[in-house]
N, C-alpha and C positions, 0 to 999 in steps of 0.2 A: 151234431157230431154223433155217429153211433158211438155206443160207449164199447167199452174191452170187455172182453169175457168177466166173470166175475162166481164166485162159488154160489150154486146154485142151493147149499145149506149152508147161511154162514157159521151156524155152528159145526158145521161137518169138515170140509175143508179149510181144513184151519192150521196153522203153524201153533204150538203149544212152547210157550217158552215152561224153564227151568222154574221153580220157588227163588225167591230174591233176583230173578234176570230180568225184571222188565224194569226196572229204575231208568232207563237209559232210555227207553221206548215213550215211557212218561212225560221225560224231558222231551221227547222231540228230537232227537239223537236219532240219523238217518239209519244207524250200522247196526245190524244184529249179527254177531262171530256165531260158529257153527258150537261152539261150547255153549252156548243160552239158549239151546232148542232141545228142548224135552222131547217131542214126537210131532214128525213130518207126515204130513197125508201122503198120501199116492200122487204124484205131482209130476208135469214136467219142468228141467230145467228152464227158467227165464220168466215162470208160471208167476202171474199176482195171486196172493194167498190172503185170508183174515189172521191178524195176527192176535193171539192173547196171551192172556196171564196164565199162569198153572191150576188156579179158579176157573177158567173158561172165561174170563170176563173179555170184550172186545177192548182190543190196543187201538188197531186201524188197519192198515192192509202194505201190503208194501211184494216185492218182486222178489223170486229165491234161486239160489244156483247151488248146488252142492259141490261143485267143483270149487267156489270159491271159499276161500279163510272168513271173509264176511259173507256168510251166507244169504245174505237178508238184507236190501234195501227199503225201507218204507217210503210213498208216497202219496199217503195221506195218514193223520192221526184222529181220524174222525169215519162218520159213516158215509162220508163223500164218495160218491162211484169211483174207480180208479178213469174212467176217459175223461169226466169231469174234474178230476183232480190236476189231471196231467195239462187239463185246457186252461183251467184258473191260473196253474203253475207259470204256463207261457205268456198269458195276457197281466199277471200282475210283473212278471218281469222286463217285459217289453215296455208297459206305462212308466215302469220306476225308470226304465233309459231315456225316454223322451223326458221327466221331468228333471233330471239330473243334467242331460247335453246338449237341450236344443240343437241348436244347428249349430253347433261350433266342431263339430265332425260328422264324417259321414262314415264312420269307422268304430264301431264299441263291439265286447261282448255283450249279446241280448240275452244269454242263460248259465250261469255261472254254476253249473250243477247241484250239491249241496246248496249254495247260497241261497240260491234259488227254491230251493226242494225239491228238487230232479235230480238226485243222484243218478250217474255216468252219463249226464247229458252238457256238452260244451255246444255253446250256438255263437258266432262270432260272424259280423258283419260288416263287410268288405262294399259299402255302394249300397247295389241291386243286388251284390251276391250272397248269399248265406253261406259259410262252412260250417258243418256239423263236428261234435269228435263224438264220437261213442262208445263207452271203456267196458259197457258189461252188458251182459246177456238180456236183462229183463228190458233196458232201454231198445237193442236192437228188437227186442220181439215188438214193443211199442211205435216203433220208429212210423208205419205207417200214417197214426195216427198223430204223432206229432207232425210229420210233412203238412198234413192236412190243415193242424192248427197254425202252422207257422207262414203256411199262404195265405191265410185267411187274415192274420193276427196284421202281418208285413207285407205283403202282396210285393215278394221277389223277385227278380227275372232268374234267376238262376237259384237251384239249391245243388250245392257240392257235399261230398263229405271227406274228411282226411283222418282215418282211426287207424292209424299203425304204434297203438299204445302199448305198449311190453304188459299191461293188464288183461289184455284182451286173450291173453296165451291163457294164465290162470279160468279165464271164464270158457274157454273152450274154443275161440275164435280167432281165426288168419285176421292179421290185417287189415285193412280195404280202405283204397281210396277210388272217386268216382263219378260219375254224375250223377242226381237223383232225380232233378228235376228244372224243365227250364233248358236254355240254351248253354254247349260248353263253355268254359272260359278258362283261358290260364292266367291270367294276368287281368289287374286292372288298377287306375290310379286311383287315390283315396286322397283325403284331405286333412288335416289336423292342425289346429290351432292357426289357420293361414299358411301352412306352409305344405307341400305336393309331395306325396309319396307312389314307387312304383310297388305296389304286392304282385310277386310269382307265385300265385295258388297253385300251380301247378309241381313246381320245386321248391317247398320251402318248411323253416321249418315250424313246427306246432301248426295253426291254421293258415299261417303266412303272414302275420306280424305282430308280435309284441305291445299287444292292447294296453297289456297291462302297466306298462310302463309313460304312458300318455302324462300323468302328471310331474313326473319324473324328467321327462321330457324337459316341461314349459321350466322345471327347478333348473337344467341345466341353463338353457338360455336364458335365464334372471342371473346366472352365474358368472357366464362366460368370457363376458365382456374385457377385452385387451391382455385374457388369459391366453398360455400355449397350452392345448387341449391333447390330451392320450382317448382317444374312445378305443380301449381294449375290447375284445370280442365285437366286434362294432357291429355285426350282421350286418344287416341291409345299411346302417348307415343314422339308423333314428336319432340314434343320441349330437352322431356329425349334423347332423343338418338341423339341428336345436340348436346347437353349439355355433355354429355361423349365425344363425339369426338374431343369438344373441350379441354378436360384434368380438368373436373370437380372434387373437393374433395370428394365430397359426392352429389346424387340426390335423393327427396321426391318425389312420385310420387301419386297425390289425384286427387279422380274422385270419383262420384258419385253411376256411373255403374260397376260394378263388371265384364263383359263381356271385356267392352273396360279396364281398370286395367289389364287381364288378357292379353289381345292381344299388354298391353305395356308392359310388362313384356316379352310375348316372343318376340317385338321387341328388346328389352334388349339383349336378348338371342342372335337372329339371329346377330347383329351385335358385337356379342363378349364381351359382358361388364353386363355381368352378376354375375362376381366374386367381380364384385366392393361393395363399401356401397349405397348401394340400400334399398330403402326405401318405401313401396307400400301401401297408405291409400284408405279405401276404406269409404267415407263416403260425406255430406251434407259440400259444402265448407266452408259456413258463419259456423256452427257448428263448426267445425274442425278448424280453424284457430284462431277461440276465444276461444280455449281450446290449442292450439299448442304455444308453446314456438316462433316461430317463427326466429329464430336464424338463420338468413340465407345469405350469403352474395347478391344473386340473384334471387329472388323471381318473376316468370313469374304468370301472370292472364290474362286468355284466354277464360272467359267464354262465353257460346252460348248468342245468342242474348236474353237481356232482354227485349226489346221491336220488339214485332212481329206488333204491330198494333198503330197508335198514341195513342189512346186513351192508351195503357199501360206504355206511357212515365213516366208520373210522380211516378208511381211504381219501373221501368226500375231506376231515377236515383236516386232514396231513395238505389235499389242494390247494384248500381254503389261506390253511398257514405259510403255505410255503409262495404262494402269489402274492400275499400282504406283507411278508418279511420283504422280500425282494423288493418290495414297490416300498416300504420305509425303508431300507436301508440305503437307496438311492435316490429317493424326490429329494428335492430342494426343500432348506426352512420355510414354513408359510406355505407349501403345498395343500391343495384339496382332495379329497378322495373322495371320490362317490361308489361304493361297494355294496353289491348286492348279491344273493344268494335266494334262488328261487327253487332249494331241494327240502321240502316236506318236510324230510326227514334230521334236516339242521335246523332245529328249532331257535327264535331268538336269543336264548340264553346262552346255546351253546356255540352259535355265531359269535357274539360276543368276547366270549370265553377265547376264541380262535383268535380272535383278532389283539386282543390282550396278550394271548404268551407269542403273537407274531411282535409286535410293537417292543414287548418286552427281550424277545429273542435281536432283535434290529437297536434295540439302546436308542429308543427314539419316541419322544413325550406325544402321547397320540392323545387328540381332546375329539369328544362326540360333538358333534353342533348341532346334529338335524337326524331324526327317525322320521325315515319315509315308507311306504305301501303301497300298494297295488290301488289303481283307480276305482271311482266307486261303484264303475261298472262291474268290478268285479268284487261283489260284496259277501261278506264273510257271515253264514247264518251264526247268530250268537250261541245256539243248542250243540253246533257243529261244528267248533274250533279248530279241529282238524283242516278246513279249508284254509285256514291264517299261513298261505306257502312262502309268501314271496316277502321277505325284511328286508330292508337298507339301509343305512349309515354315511352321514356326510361325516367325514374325519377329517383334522387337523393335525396335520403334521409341524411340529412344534425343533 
């Protein structure tokens, strides 16, 4: 692999953190904020830097944008080239999926960004195909030379990418979805736990399906059995077509989008459980569920992130509240809920907290039974807990 540029004086080209700012660099903490940068070289945005202490002493190297609030991603804490860092990055990621899923899919994220130590790099795989996401400047200048690693590493038929991430604005960058490399594709089927799914890479949304939710998945269908099932937000259908296999009574299936409604339905289809009592809404959750009887013995809530940016937090858990009030104040005694929230910026405490003055607000004894997460394909660096996005809760409605 040729390697990436790299400063030609390490001591020259150099990023100069603040007195007391490198504590967090120390750690292995991806993020350097534009307030813990003493003095910048002559650089262009998206540029790999050497990073130090206010001594001059080396940190490691990492990517810088001044447009952005974190100015600074590292990607290596060592004297490791940055093409060789970036190449180890992708080949210990890829090993750790093959010894985590064998062959029981053909479907994982291969690059969990952070997780990984690849800040703004999502790699998620679809088959043969790859979708990339990519949220910030330094990775797109990179991007070549990841394509490179990633044929080498996976030998794919296809590399896509889909980065229409509201980050991408902050870093200075439109959108872009695409081909990169390999033959187009819009569509293709996938496998999971024995059971057939259809992915529309073409229309869909994040890479084109909800990885992360795979063990979640198999929770539901250990559940389901002679239960009547609600998959609210249903997307494509993942949680329905769990929930059948697990020997469900009856499954409701509500979404917003009429596209994705239609593509769970023929995942219904594809896996044989389409003669069942099937039930397909198509409308506004909060609407639908305070007009819906609600009768249900296992009601899943899987909605997209309410909170995309802090400031929308306090919107985010007026949603949060006001979905879980309604849904206690109408389940039946001995109902299940499976709730999740996959916005960053709701952290599990304050998840918690929501679903506490919901339960309290509904006069209705709620008991936790089960914390779930995200699969281990998508694994959380411990220096970097900010990646910890996606919490869940099995509750008991009493």
């Amino acid at each position: 692999m040729t390697d990436l540029p790299r400063p030609d004086d390490p001591g020259g080209k150099a990023v100069l953190l603040k007195p007391g700012k490198d504590k967090a660099v120390r750690n292995r903490h991806h993020w350097i904020f534009s307030g813990a940068v003493r003095r910048f070289p002559d650089f262009e945005d998206g540029e790999i830097l050497d990073v130090r202490d206010a001594n001059g002493g080396f940190l490691g190297r990492g990517y810088f944008n001044r447009r952005s609030s974190i100015t600074g991603r590292m990607i290596a804490f060592d004297e490791t080239p940055p093409g060789e860092a970036v190449e180890n990055a992708v080949r210990r990621a890829a090993a750790l999926r093959e010894r985590l899923l064998g062959g029981s899919t053909d479907a994982f994220r291969v690059v969990n960004g952070e997780g990984d130590g690849l800040p703004g790099l999502i790699v998620d795989r679809y088959g043969g195909v790859l979708v990339l996401q990519i949220s910030t400047l330094g990775i797109e200048r990179l991007k070549p030379a990841i394509l490179d690693v990633l044929e080498r590493t996976l030998s794919p038929e296809t590399i896509l990418e889909k980065s229409n991430l509201p980050s991408r604005r902050e870093e200075g960058m439109a959108p872009f979805e695409g081909l990169l490399r390999g033959r187009p594709v819009e569509a293709v089927e996938i496998r999971e736990n024995g059971l057939r799914f259809r992915v529309d890479l073409a229309a869909s949304q994040k890479t084109g399906f909800y990885l992360d939710q795979r063990e979640n998945r198999k929770l539901v269908r250990d559940l389901a059995a002679g239960r009547r099932v609600l998959n609210a937000f249903c997307y494509t259908g993942g949680f329905t077509i769990a929930a059948w296999a697990g020997g469900a009574a009856s499954i409701t299936s509500l979404d917003v989008s009429a596209p994705a409604l239609e593509l769970a339905r023929a995942n219904v289809g594809l896996n044989g459980f389409s003669g069942r009592e099937n039930t397909y809404l198509l409308g506004d959750a909060f609407e639908t569920l305070r007009r819906l009887p609600l009768d249900f013995d296992l009601i899943i809530l899987d909605p997209p992130a309410f909170a995309k940016r802090k400031s929308e937090v306090v919107a985010a858990c007026r949603g949060y509240k006001d979905i879980h009030r309604i849904v206690f104040q109408k389940c039946p005694e001995g109902a299940l809920i499976l709730t999740f929230s996959c916005s960053y910026f709701v952290d599990e405490k304050l998840f918690r907290q929501v679903i506490f003055q919901a339960a309290g607000e509904a006069g209705r004894r709620v008991q936790i039974i089960g914390r779930h997460r995200p699969t281990g394909d998508h694994p959380v660096n411990v220096f970097h807990p900010e990646g910890d996005y996606l919490k869940g809760w099995l509750l008991h409605a009493g």
